[in-house]
BANUFI-439984 format. One line per field, with one value per residue (C-alpha): residue number from 1; x, y, z. Coordinates in nm, 4 decimals, m for minus. Example, Ala and Ser with C-alpha at 12.3 -4.5 7.8 and 13.67 -1.06 7.14 Angstrom:
BEGIN
seq	[1,2]
c1	[1.2300,1.3670]
c2	[m0.4500,m0.1060]
c3	[0.7800,0.7140]
//
This chain:
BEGIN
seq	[1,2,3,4,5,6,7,8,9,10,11,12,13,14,15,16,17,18,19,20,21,22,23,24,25,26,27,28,29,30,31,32,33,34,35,36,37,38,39,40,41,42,43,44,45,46,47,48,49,50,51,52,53,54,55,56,57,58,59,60,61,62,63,64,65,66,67,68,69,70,71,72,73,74,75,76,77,78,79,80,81,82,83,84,85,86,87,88,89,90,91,92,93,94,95,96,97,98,99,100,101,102,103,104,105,106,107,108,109,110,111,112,113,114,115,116,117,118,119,120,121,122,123,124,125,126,127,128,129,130,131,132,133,134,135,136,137,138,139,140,141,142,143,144,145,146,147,148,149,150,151,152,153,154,155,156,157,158,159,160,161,162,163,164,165,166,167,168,169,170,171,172,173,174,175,176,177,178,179,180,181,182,183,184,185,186,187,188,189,190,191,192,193,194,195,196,197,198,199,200,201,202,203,204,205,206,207,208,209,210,211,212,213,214,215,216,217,218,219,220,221,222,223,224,225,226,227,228,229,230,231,232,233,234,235,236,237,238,239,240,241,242,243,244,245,246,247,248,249,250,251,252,253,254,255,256,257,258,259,260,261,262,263,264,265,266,267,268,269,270,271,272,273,274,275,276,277,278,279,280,281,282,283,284,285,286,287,288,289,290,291,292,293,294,295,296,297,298,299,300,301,302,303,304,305,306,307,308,309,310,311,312,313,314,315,316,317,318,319,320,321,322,323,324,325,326,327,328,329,330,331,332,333,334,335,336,337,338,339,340,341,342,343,344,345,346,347,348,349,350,351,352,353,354,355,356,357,358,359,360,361,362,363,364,365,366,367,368,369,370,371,372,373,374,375,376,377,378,379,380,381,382,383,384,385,386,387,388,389,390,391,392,393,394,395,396,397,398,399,400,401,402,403,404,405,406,407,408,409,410,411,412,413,414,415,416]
c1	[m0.1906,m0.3339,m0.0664,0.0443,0.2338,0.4292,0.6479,0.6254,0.8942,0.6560,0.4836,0.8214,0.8158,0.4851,0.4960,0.1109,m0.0454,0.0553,m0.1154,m0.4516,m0.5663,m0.5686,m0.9498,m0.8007,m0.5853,m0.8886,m1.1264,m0.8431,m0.8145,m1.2072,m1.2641,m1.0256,m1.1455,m1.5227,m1.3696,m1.2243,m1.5229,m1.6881,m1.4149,m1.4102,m1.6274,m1.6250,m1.3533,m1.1366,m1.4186,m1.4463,m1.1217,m1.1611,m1.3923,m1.1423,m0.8892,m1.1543,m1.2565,m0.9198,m0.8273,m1.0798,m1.0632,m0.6844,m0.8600,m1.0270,m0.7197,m0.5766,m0.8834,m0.8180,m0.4350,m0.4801,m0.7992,m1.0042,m1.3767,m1.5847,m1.3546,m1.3724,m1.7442,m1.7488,m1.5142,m1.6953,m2.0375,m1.8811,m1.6646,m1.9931,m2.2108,m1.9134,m1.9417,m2.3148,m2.2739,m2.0167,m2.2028,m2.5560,m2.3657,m2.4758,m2.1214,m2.0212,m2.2985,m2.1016,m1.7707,m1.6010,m1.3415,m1.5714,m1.8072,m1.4592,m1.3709,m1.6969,m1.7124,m1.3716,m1.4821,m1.7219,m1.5438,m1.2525,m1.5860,m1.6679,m1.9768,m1.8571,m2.2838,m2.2812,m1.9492,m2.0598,m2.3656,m2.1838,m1.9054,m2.2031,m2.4254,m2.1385,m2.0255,m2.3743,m2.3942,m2.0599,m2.1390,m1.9269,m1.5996,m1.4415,m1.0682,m1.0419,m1.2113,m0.9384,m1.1558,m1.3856,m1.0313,m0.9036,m1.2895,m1.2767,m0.9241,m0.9833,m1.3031,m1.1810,m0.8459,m1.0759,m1.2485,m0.9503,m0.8433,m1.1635,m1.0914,m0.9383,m0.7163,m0.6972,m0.8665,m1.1834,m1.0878,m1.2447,m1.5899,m1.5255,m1.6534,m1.3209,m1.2849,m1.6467,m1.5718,m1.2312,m1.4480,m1.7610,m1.4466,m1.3238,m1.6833,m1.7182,m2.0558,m2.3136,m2.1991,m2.4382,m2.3660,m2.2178,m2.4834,m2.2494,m2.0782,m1.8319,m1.8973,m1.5537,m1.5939,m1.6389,m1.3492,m1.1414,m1.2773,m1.1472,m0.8343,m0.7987,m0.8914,m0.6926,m0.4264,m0.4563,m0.5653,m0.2313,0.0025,m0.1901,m0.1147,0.2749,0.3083,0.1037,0.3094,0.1226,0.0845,0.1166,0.2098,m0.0996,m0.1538,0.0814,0.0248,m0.3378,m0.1973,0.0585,m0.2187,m0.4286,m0.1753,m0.0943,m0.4601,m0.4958,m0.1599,m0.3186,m0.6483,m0.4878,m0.2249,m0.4926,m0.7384,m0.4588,m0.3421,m0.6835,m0.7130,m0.4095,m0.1299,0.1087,0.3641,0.0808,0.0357,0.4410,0.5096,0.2822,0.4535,0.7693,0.7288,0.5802,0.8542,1.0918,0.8941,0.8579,1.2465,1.3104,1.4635,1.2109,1.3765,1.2274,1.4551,1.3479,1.6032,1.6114,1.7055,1.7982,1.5494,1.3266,0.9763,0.6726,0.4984,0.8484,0.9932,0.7451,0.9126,0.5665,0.3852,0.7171,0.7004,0.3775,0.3971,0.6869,0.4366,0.1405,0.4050,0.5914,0.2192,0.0803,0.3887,0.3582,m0.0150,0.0106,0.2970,0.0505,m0.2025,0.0443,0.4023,0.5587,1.0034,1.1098,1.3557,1.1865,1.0179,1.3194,1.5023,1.2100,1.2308,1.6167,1.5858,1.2595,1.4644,1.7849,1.5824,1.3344,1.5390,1.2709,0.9814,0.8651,0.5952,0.9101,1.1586,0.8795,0.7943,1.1757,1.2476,0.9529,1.0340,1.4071,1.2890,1.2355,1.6277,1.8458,2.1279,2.1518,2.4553,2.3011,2.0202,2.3298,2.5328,2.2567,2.1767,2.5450,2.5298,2.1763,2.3211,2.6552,2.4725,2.1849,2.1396,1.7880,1.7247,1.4896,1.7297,1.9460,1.5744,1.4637,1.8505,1.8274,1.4820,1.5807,1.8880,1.6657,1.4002,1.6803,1.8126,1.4639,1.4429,1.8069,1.7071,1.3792,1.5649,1.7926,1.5129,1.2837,1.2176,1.3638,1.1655,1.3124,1.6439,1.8073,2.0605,2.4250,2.5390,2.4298,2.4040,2.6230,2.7213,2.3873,2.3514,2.7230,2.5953,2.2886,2.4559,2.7210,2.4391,2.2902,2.6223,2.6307,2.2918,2.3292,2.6411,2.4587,2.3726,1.9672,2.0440,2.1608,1.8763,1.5871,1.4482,1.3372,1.6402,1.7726,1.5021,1.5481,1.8576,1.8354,1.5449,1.7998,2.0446,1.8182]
c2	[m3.0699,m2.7416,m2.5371,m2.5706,m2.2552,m2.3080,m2.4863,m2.2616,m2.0172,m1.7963,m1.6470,m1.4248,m1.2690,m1.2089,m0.9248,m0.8177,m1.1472,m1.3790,m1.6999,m1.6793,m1.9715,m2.3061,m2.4624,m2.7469,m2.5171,m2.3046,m2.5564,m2.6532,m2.3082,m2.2680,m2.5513,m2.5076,m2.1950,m2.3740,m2.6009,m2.3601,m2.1444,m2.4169,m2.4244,m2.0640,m1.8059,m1.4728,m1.2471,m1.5300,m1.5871,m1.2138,m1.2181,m1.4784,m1.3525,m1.0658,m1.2989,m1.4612,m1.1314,m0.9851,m1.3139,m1.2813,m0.9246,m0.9957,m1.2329,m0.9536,m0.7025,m0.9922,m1.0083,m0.5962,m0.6220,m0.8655,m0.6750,m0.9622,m0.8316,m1.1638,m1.2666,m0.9890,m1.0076,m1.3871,m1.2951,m0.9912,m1.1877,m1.4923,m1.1716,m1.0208,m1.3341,m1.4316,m1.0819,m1.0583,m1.3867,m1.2995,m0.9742,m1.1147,m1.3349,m1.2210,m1.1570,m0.9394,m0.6614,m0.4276,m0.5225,m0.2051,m0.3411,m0.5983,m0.3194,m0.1788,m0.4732,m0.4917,m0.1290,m0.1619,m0.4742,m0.2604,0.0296,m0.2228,m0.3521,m0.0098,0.0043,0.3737,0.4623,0.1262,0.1159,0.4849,0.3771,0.0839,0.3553,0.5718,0.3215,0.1782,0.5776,0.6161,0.2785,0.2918,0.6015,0.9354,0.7952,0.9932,1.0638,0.7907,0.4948,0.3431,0.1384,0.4614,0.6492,0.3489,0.3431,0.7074,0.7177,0.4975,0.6393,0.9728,0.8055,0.6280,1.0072,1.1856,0.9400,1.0495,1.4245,1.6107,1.8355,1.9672,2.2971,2.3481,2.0009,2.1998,2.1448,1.7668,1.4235,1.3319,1.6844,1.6151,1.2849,1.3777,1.6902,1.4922,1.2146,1.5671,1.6273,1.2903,1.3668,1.1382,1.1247,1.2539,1.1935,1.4369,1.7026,1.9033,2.1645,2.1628,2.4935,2.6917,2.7170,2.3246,2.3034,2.5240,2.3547,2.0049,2.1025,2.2578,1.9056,1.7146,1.9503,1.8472,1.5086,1.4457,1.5750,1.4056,1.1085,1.1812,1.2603,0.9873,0.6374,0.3256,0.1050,m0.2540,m0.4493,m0.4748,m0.1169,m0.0247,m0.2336,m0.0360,0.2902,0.2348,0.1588,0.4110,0.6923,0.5722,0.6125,0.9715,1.0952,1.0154,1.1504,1.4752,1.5219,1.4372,1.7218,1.9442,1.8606,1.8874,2.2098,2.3777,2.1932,1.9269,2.1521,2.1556,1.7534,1.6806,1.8821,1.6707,1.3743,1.5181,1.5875,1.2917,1.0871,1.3085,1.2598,0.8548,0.8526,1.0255,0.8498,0.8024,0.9145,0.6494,0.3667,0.0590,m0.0563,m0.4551,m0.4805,m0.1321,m0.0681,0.2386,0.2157,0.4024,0.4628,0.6262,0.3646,0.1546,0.1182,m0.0102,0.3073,0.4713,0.2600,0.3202,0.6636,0.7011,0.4707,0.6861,1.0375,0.8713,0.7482,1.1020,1.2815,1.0057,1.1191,1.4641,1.4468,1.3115,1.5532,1.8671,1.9387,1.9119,1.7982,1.5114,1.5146,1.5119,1.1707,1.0735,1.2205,1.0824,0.7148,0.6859,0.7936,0.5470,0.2475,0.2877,0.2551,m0.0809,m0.2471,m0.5223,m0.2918,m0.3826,m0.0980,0.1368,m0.0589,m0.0371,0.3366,0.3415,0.1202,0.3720,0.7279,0.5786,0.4607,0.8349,0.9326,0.8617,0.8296,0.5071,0.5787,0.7479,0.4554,0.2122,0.3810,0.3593,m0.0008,m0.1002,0.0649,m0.0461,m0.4573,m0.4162,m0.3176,m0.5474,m0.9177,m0.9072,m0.9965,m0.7514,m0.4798,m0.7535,m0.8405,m0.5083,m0.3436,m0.6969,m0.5625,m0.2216,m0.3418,m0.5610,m0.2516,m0.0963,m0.3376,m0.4556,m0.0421,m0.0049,m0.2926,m0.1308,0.1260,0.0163,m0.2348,0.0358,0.1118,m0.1918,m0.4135,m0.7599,m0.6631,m0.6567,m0.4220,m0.5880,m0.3919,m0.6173,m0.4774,m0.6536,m0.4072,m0.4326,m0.8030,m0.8419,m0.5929,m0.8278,m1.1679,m1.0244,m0.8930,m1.2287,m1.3974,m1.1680,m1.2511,m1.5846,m1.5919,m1.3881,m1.6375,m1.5453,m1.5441,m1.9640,m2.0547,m1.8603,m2.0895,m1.7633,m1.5573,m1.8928,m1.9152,m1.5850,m1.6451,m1.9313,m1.7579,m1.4551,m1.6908,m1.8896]
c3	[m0.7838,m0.7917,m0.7908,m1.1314,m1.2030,m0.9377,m1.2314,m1.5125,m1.6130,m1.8278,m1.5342,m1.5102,m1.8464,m1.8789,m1.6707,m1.5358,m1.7326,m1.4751,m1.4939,m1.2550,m0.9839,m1.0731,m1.0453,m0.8107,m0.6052,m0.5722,m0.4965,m0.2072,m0.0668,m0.0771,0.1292,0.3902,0.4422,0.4708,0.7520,0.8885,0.9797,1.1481,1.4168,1.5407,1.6408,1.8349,1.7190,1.5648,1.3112,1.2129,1.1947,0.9458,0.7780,0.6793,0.5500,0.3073,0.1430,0.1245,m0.0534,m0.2837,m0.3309,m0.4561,m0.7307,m0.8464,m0.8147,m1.0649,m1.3134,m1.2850,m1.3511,m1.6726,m1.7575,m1.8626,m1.8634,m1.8932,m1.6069,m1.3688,m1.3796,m1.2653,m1.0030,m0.8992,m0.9003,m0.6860,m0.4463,m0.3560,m0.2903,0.0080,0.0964,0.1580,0.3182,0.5524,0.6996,0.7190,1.0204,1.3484,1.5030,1.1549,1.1408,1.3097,1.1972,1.0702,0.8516,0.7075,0.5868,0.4380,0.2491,0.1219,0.0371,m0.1065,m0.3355,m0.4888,m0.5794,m0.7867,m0.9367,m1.0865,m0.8768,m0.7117,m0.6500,m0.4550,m0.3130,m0.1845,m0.0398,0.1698,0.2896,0.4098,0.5729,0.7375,0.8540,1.0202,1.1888,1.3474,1.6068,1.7228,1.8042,1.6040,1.5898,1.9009,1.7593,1.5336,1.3063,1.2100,1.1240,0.8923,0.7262,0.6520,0.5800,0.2582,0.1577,0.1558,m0.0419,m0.3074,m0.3599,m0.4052,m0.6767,m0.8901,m0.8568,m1.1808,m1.0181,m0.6510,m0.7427,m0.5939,m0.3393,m0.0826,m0.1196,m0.2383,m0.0736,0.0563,0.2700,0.3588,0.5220,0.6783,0.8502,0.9885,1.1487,1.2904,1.4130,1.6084,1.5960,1.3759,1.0017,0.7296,0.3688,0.1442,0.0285,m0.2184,0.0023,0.2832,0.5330,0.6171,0.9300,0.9477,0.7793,1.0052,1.3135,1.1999,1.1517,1.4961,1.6261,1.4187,1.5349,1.8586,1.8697,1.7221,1.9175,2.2010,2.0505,1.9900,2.3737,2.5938,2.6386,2.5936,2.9337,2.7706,2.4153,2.3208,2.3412,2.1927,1.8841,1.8514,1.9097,1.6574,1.3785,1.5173,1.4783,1.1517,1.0147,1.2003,1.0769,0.7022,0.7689,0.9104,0.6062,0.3424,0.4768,0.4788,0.1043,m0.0130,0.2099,0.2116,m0.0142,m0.0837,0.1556,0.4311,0.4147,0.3939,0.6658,0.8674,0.8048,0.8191,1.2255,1.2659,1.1769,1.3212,1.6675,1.6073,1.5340,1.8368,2.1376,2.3903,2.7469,2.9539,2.8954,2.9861,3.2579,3.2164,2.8384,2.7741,2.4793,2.4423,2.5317,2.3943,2.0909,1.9627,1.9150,1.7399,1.4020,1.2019,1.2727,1.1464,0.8300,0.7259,0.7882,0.5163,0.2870,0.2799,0.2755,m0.0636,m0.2257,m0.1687,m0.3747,m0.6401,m0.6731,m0.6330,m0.9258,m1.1597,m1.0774,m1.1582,m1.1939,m0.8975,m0.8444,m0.8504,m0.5731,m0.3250,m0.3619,m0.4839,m0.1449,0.0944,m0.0908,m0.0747,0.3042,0.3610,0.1541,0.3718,0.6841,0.5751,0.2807,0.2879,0.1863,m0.1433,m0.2097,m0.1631,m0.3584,m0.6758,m0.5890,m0.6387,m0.9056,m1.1009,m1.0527,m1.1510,m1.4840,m1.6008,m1.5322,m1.7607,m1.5984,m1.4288,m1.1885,m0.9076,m0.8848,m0.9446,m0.6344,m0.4382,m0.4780,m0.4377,m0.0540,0.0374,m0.0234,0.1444,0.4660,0.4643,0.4574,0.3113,m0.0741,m0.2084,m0.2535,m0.4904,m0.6803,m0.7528,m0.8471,m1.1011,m1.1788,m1.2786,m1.5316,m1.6822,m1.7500,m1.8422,m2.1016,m2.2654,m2.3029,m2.5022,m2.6723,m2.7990,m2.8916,m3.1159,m3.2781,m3.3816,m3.7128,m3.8726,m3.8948,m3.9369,m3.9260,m3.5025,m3.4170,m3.5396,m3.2249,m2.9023,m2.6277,m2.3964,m2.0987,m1.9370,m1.9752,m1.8146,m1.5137,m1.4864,m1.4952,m1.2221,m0.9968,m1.0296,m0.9600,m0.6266,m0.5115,m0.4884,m0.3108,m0.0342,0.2614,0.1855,m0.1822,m0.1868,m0.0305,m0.2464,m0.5500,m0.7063,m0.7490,m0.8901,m1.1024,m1.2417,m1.3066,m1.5471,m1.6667,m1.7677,m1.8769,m2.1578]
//
């Protein structure tokens, strides 16, 4: 019974004011989550514990999105309470990536002095791995990502927080919070080890699975640490280039072959760690474009490239669906679309293409209704909504298109 909006059609064309939990669904999810804990402990329940603050750290993220202010400060109060909660338990106190939800929860709060003071404490508890301990990488990976979102412009970066905390992970020696300055010579230092530490990683083979599964999320966070300290550093060309020869080395074939099945073996040919490489290498041109002029091409290049590759990516597919808004020619993005569903069976290229016309047409229609008051445009605009209903009609003759209630849904949606 919770789950009311399951069955309501508004939540589609209300864009970012989707409708928010339902009390009884929450009430549901609350106390399985309750029961739940009971059962486990040891890593399963910190692992738990994770998957209860991230849910309700995506509650707030939706109070943020609908920017309702009496409700995001219920939410935050209720967030924080679990939160305490969860790392006064014994097994959590030196959880890393608890202390980084928690952290996290206070910066979307607004609370940056706090949310600061959590990302510190939790920097000196966790010891001098450094660049090898993965969790201490993917802490100050997003602290110094959260900093360089506050900055103005990427003059003076230098001497900020975020090149501050990317230098002391350098370091592996004990952190100490940020005092103002960054030395030079620290600075130069870091990036010599960083230098290294990843091409170390780009040449040693993992032993096992499991392995292999760490080292791909651990190369992942040091590949972002290392372009972010150059970009703040050096440049955007510094940081780009990075990520450039890193893919280039994970797309490489790896020359041991394993001999039963064939496939490649190693950390080359570990296509997550390939993924989320391209992720962080598009999201870093999108921010560096709205902190100064800067091409579009070659987001647009890298996304087109990344998009052929993982057609199921949806962070891409709205990085893509966004930078194409600003063209006005629609034929490239069109083209593009057209090629990405003929060679793939998955339905999010179909959903955002239907996406885009539908931007598209609400825009022309805006257009042509401006200034008139009352009185619509006498000239509909009917080429769009004919492209629309055909994509529609496409989609759902796909075999994963039949069989997904909300492409259908959309469809009648469009249709009314």
């Amino acid at each position: 019974s919770g789950f009311n909006s399951i069955g309501h059609m508004d939540t589609m064309l209300r864009g970012r004011h989707h409708i928010g939990h339902y009390k009884e669904g929450e009430e549901f999810i609350q106390n399985v989550f309750h029961v739940l804990f009971l059962l486990f402990s040891g890593k399963e329940k910190s692992n738990l514990s994770m998957c209860w603050l991230q849910y309700e750290i995506s509650k707030v993220v939706q109070c943020l999105q609908a920017k309702k202010k009496k409700k995001l400060k219920a939410q935050g109060r209720k967030s924080k309470k679990l939160a305490k909660n969860l790392l006064k338990a014994p097994d959590n106190r030196n959880h890393l990536s608890l202390w980084k939800l928690y952290a996290y929860l206070e910066w979307l709060l607004g609370n940056i002095d706090d949310a600061r003071k959590v990302f510190d404490t939790a920097l000196c508890t966790a010891g001098t791995g450094g660049l090898k301990s993965p969790q201490l990488c993917s802490l100050s990976l997003l602290y110094a990502q959260l900093e360089v979102e506050l900055l103005e412009s990427t003059e003076g970066a230098v001497t900020s927080r975020a090149v501050h905390i990317l230098t002391k992970l350098a370091e592996s020696g004990p952190y100490v919070p940020y005092s103002g300055q960054v030395l030079s010579v620290n600075v130069l230092k870091a990036r010599k080890t960083y230098e290294h530490a990843l091409q170390d990683y780009l040449s040693k083979t993992p032993v096992s699975d499991q392995d292999q599964v760490s080292d791909a999320s651990q190369l992942v966070n040091l590949v972002g640490c290392y372009a972010l300290f150059q970009y703040l550093t050096v440049g955007i060309d510094a940081a780009v280039l990075i990520y450039v020869q890193t893919s280039q080395k994970l797309e490489a074939p790896c020359p041991q072959k394993c001999e039963n099945t064939g496939e490649n073996f190693g950390i080359h040919n570990f296509p997550t760690a390939l993924e989320a490489v391209t992720l962080l290498h598009t999201n870093l041109l999108r921010f560096h474009m709205k902190m100064s002029v800067y091409p579009l091409n070659p987001l647009r290049e890298a996304l087109t490239e990344a998009l052929k590759r993982y057609p199921s990516n949806q962070s891409l597919w709205r990085s893509y669906v966004h930078i194409q808004r600003k063209s006005h020619s629609a034929s490239k993005a069109r083209r593009f679309f057209d090629g990405v569903t003929r060679s793939t069976n998955c339905l999010e290229p179909w959903l955002f293409a239907i996406q885009a016309e539908q931007m598209r047409k609400k825009l022309t229609e805006n257009v042509q209704r401006a200034d008139v008051g009352e009185i619509h445009s006498t000239i509909p605009e009917t080429g769009l909504t004919n492209r629309i209903v055909a994509l529609f009609e496409h989609a759902v003759q796909s075999e994963n298109g039949t069989h997904c209630p909300l492409l259908w849904r959309m469809y009648l949606n469009f249709l009314v």
